[in-house]
C-alpha positions in Angstrom: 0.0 0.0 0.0 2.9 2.3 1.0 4.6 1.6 -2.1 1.2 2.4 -4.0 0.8 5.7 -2.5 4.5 6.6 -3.3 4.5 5.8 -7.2 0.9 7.6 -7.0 2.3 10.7 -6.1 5.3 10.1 -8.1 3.0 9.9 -11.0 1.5 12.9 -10.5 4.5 15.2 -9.7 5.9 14.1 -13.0 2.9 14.7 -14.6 2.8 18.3 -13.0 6.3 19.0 -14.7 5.5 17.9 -17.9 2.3 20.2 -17.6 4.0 22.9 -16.3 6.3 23.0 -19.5 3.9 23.8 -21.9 0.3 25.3 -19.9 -0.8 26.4 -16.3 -2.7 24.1 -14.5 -6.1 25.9 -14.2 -8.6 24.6 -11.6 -12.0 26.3 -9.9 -11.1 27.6 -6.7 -12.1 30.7 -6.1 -11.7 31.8 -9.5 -7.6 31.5 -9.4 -5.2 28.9 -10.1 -5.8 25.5 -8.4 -1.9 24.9 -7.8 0.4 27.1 -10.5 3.2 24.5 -11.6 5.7 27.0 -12.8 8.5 27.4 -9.9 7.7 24.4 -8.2 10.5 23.4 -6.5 9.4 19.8 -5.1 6.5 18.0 -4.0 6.2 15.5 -1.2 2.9 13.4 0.5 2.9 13.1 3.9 1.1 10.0 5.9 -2.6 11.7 6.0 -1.8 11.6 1.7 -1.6 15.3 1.5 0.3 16.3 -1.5 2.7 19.3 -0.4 3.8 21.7 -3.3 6.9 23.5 -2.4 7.4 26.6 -4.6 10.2 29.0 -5.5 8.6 32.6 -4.8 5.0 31.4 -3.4 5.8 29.4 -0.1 4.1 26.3 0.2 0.9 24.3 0.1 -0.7 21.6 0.8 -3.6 19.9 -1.6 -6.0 16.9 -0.9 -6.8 15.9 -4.1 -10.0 18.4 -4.3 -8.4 21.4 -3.0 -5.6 23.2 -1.2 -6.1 23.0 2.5 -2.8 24.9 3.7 -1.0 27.7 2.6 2.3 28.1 4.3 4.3 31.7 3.4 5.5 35.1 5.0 2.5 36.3 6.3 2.4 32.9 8.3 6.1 33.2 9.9 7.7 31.5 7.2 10.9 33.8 6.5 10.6 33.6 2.8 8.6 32.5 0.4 11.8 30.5 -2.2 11.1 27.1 -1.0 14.1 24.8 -2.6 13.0 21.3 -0.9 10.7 19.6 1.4 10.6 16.7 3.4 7.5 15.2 5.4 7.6 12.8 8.0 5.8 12.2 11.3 2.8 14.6 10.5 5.7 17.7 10.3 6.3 19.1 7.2 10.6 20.6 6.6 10.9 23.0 4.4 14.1 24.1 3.2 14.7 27.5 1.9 17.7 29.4 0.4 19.1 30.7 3.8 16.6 29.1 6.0 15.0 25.2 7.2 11.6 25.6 9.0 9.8 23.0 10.4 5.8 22.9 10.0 4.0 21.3 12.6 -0.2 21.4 14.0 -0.4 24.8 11.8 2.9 26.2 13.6 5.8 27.4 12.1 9.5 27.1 13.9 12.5 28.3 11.9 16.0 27.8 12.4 
């Protein structure tokens, strides 16, 4: 099952990047892009299969297969917005920026 939910998601970040190459990814929610593929930097699931975008220039966020449920950027504490790599592991979320690592945890932010 694990490995199931890992080439899933696999799938669908390489589909994302060959999308992104060519057209935005349009979606209905609230009349703006669903989840913009240019600058994305990586994308990771986590163990409740929430698929987290990391971008370059527009933080992060996290989408359930319907929606975005969490948008994680500067105006939540996160000290810039040029995510460069992610990591998600026992329900935290590590975000790695140019000059900075924050850990994303319950809806709280810690940066080191």
């Amino acid at each position: 099952m694990v490995l199931f939910k890992n080439i899933s998601f696999l799938l669908v970040f390489v589909f994302l990047v060959q999308l992104s190459k060519s057209q935005k990814l349009w979606g209905k929610h609230l009349g703006r892009e669903l989840f913009p593929v240019e600058n994305l930097a990586d994308a990771e699931s986590d163990e409740n299969n929430l698929l987290w975008l990391g971008y370059y220039g527009d933080g992060v966020k996290a989408f359930n297969g319907n929606k975005i449920v969490e948008e994680i950027d500067v105006n939540d504490s996160l000290p810039g917005n040029f995510v460069v790599d992610l990591f998600c592991k026992n329900d935290s979320v590590f975000i790695v920026q140019d000059k900075h690592f924050s850990v994303w945890k319950n809806g709280m932010i810690t940066n080191f």
